[in-house]
N, C-alpha and C positions, 0 to 999 in steps of 0.2 A: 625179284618181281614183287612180292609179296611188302618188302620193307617201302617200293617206290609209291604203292596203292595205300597204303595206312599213313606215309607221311605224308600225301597229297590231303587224303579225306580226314585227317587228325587236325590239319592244318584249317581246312574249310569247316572243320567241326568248332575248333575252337577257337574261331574266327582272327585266324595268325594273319590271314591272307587273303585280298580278295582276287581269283580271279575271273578275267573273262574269255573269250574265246581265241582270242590270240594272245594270251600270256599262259595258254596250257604248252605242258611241254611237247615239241613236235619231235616224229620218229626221226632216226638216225639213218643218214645216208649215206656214201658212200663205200671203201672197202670195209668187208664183213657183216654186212648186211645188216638187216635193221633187226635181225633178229640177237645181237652182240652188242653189248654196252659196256662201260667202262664207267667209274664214276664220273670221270666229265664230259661224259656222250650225253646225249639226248637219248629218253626212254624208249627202248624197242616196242617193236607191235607186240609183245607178249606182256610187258609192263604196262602199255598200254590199256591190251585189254584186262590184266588186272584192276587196273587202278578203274576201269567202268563198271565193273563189274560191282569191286569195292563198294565202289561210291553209290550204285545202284541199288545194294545190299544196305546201305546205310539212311538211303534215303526211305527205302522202303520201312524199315524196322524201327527209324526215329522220324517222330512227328515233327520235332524243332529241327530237324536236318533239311536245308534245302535241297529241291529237284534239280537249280541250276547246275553244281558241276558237274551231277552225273549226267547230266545234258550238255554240258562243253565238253566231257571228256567221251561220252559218246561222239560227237563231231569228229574232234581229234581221230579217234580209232577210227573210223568210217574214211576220215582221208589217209589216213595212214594204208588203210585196206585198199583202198583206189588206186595208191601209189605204187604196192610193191608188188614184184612180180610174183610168176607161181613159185619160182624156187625160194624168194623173199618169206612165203605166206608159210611152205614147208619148212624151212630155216625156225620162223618163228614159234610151228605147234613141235617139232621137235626140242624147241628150250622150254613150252610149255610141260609136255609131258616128262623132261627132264625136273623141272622143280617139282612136278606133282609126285614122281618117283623119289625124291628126297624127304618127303613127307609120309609119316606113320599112317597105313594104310586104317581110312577112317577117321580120320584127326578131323577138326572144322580146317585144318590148314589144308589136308589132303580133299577136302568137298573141292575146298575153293578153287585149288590146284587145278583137279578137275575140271570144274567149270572152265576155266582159262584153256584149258587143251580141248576141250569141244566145242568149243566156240570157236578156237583157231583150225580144229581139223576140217570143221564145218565148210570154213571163210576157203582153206585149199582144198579142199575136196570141189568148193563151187569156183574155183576158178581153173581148177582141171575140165571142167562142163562147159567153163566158156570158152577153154583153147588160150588163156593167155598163156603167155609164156614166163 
């Protein structure tokens, strides 16, 4: 999760790549949910919200870093979140809190970690409230 967030925003940092909102990468569907990738899967919701969070953290803390792609990849995550079900959203904070569990408790990997599992418990706790399924 952590490697798909740093080569996205390493890439926009030192301008490898330009993208826009349809050349961000889209979550992964079908068998295994989107919360399971593979190297040549498309980014789960948990990469996902990594790599905004990333990118948000970056744009925040560097002046010369632009707002765009933590503004395309917020879109991204936002439809990704619209798409998938409740089991989908729990799928995804359960790989969340797993990589943040692989990280040294207190590390900045472990913050970040963090932040990705309550963001995602957040997003399935509010779709338990709305009854999706």
């Amino acid at each position: 999760m952590a490697g798909f967030a740093t080569e996205v925003a390493e890439a926009y940092r030192e301008g490898d790549v330009f993208l826009d909102a349809g050349q961000l990468p889209s979550p992964r569907s079908g068998p295994g949910g989107p919360a399971r990738m593979t190297d040549t899967d498309d980014p789960s919701i948990d990469s996902l919200a990594a790599a905004w969070l990333e990118l948000e953290r970056r744009s925040a803390s560097d002046p010369t870093f632009s707002i765009e792609p933590a503004r395309e990849a917020s879109y991204r995550f936002e439809a990704a979140i619209l798409g998938a079900t409740q089991e989908e959203l729990r799928l995804a904070w359960e790989a969340a809190r797993q990589t943040q569990a692989g990280n040294e408790i207190g590390s900045e990997e472990w913050v970040h970690a963090r932040s990705v599992s309550e963001l995602l418990r957040v997003e399935y706790e509010a779709s338990r409230a709305d009854g999706r399924e």
